[in-house]
C-alpha positions in Angstrom: 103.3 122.8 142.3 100.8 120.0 142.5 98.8 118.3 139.5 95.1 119.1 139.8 92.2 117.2 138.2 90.4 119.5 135.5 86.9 117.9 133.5 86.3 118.9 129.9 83.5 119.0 127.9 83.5 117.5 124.4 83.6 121.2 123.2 86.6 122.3 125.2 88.3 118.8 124.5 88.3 119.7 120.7 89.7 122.9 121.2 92.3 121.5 123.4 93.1 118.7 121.1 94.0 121.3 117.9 95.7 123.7 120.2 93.0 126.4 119.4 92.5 126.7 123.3 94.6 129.0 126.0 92.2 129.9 128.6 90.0 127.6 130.6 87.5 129.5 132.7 85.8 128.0 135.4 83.2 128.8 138.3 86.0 128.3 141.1 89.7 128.0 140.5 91.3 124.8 139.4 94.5 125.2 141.3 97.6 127.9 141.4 99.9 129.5 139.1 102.6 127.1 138.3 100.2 124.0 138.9 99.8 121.7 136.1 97.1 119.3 134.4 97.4 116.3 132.0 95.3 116.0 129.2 95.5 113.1 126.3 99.2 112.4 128.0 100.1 116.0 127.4 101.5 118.1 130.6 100.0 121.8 130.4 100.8 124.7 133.0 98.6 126.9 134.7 100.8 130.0 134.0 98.1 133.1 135.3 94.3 132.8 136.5 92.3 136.0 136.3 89.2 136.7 138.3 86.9 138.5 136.7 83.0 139.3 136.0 81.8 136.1 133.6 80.5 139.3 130.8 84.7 140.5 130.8 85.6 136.7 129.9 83.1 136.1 127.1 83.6 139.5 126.0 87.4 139.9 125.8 88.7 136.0 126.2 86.3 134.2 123.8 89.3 133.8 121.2 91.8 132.2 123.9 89.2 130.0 125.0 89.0 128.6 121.7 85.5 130.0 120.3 84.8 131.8 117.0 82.5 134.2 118.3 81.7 135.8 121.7 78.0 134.2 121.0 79.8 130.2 120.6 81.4 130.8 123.9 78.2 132.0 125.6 76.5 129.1 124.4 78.9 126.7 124.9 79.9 127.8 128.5 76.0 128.1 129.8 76.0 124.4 128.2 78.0 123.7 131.6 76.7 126.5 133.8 73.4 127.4 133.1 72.7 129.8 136.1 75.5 131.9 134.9 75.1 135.7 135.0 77.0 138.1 133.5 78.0 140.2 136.9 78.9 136.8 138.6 82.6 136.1 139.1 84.6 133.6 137.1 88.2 132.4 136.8 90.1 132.8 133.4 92.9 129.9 134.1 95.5 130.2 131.6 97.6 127.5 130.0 100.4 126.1 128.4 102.0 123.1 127.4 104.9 122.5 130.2 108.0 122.8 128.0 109.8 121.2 131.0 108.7 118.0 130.3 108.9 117.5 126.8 111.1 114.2 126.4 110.6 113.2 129.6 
């Protein structure tokens, strides 16, 4: 398990900060199952990543990545990728806070 270096935007960091955000989907994948990140001194675990075409991710994962509306995520992702096409592959990284560390 190693800790890998993952960049927010101020949209995702806002999600992330009131726990509203699960999923973090990205062009390439940010690591491996059981990899973790830190963010605002908080451990998380990359507990699944799902390829998958980037119109199955907006469609069916807009809630666990933390948007209101399939529309917000659209926006909000081609914000950070703006070549993105629907059929193009994407990686649906999800998360959660690493319960092994609390206290630690």
């Amino acid at each position: 398990m190693d800790i890998v270096d993952i960049k927010f935007n101020k949209w995702d960091n806002e999600r992330l900060a009131t726990n509203k955000k699960i999923c973090i989907t990205k062009l390439k994948k940010m690591g491996g199952i059981g990899d973790t990140f830190i963010y605002n001194n908080i451990k998380y675990i990359i507990i699944d990543i799902w390829p998958g075409n980037y119109s199955f991710i907006k469609d069916k994962l807009y809630l666990l990545e933390g948007a209101n509306s399939k529309n917000e995520f659209d926006v909000e992702f081609k914000k950070k990728y703006p070549k993105i096409r629907d059929r193009d592959i994407v990686y649906a990284h999800f998360i959660s806070i690493n319960l092994n560390d609390c206290g630690e």
